[in-house]
C-alpha positions as CSV (number, residue, x, y, z in Angstrom):
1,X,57.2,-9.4,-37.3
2,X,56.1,-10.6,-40.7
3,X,59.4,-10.0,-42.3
4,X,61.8,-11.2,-39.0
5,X,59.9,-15.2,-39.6
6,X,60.5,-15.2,-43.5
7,X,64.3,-13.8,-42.3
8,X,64.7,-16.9,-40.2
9,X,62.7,-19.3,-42.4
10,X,64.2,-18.2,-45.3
11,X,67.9,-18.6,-43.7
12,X,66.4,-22.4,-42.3
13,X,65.3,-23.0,-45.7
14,X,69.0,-22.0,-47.3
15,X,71.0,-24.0,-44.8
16,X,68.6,-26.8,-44.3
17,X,69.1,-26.7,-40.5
18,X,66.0,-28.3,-38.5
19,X,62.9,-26.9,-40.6
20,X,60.8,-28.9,-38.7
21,X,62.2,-27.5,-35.0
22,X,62.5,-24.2,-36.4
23,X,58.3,-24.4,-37.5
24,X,57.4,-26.3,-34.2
25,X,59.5,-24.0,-32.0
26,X,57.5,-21.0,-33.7
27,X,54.0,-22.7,-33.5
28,X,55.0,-23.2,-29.3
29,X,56.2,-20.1,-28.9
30,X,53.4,-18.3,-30.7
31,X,50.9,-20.9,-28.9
32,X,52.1,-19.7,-25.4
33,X,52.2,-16.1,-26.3
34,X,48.3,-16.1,-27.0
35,X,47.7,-18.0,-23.8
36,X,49.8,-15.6,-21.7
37,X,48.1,-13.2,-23.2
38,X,44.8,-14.2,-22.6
39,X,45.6,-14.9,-18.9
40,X,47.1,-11.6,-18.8
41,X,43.3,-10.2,-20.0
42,X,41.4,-12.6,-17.6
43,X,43.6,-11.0,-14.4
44,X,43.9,-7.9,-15.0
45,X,39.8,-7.7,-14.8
46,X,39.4,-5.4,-18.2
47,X,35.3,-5.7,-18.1
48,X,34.9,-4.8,-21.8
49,X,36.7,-7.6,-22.5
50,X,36.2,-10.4,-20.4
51,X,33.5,-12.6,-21.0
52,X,33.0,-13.9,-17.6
53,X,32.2,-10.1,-16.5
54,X,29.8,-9.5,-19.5
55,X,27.7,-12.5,-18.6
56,X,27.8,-12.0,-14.8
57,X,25.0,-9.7,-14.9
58,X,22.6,-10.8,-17.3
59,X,22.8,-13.8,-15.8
60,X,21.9,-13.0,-12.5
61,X,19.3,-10.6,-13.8
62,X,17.7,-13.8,-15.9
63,X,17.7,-15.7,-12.6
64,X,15.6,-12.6,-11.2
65,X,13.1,-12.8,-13.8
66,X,13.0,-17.3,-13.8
67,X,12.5,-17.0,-10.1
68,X,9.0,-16.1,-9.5
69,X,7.9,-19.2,-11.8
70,X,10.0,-21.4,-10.0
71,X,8.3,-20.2,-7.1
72,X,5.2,-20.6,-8.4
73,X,5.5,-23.9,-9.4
74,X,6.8,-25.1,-6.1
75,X,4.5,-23.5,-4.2
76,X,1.5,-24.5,-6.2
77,X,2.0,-28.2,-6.8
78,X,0.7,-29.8,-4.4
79,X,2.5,-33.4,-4.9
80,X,6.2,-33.2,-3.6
81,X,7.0,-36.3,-5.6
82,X,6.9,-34.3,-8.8
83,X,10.6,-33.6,-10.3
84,X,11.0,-30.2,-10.2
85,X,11.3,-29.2,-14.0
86,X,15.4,-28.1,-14.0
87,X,15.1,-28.7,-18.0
88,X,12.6,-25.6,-18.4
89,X,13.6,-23.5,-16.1
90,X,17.4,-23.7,-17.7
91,X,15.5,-23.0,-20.8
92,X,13.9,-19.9,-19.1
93,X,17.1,-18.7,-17.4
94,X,19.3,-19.0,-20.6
95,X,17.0,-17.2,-22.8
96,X,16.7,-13.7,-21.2
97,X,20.8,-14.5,-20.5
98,X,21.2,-14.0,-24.4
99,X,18.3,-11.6,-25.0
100,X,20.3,-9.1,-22.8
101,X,23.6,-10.0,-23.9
102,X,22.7,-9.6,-27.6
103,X,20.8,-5.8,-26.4
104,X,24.0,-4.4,-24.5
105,X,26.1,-3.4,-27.7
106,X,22.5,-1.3,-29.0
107,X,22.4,0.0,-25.5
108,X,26.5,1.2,-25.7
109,X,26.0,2.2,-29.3
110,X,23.0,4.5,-28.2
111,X,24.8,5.6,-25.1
112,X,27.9,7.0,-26.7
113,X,26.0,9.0,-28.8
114,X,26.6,6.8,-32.3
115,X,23.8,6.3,-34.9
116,X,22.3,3.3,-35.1
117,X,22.5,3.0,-38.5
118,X,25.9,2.7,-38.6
119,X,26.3,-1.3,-39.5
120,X,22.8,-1.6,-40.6
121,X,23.0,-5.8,-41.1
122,X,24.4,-6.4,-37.7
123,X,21.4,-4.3,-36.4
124,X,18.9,-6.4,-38.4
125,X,20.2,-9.7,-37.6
126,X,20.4,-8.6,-33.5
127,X,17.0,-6.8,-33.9
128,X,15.6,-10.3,-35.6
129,X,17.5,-12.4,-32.8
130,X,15.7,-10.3,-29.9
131,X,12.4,-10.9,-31.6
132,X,13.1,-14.5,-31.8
133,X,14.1,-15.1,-28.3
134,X,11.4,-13.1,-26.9
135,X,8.7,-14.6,-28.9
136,X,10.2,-18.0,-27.9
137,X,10.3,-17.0,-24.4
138,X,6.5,-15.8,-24.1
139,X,5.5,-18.9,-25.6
140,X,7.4,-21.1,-23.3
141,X,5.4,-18.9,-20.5
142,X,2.3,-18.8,-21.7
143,X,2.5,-22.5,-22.7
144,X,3.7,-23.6,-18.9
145,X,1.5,-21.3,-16.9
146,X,-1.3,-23.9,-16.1
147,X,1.7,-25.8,-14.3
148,X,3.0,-22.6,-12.5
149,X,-0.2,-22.1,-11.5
150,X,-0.9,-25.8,-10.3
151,X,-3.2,-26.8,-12.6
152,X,-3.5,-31.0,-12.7
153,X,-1.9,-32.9,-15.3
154,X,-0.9,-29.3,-16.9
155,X,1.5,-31.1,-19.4
């Protein structure tokens, strides 16, 4: 492919016939070859490779773990002309989101049978990133329980 473009560059170059079409005709045509391509990915539903399909889950399992505090916090506050807090609870949804995307390539590493070890810095940094967002995520909980719980002026 390589040597077919510096063919036809090369015999633009020589001739000087329309370098500027030839480069912008290759840029288009190269342009609409990765978007066909990456349409042909999205439809043909590959679920190792889409990313729509490797979030779908984690999200809704987030969502299953935000829910009983958002049910807590309605159910306990007793003044209806509070604003329901969508800015924490986003917070609270999007962290476990990550926290379980970043853990399923350990999880299909383990699964298949390969050694951890393997690429030892990418482990570290996903191992630090894990501790990160579930320290952050505890604290967030621990910090906003009064208000889940009802407590007045909580904040």
């Amino acid at each position: 492919m390589e040597q077919t473009f510096n063919d036809l560059f090369n015999e633009k170059w020589e001739t000087k016939q329309g370098l500027t079409s030839f480069v912008l005709r290759t840029f288009l045509d190269t342009a609409a070859g990765i978007a066909y391509e990456a349409i042909l990915l999205f439809t043909e539903g590959d679920t190792m490779k889409t990313i729509f399909t490797n979030v779908k889950s984690p999200a809704l399992i987030s969502l299953l773990i935000v829910l009983p505090f958002m049910l807590m916090e309605v159910v306990n506050t007793q003044n209806f002309y509070v604003v329901f807090n969508i800015p924490l609870f986003g917070i609270m949804w999007l962290l476990p989101t990550l926290f379980i995307v970043v853990l399923i390539p350990i999880v299909q590493n383990i699964r298949a049978g390969n050694t951890l070890m393997a690429h030892p810095l990418s482990l570290l940094l996903r191992v630090i990133l894990l501790l990160f967002i579930a320290w952050f995520w505890s604290s967030l909980v621990i910090d906003q329980m009064p208000c889940f719980l009802g407590v007045p002026n909580c904040d």
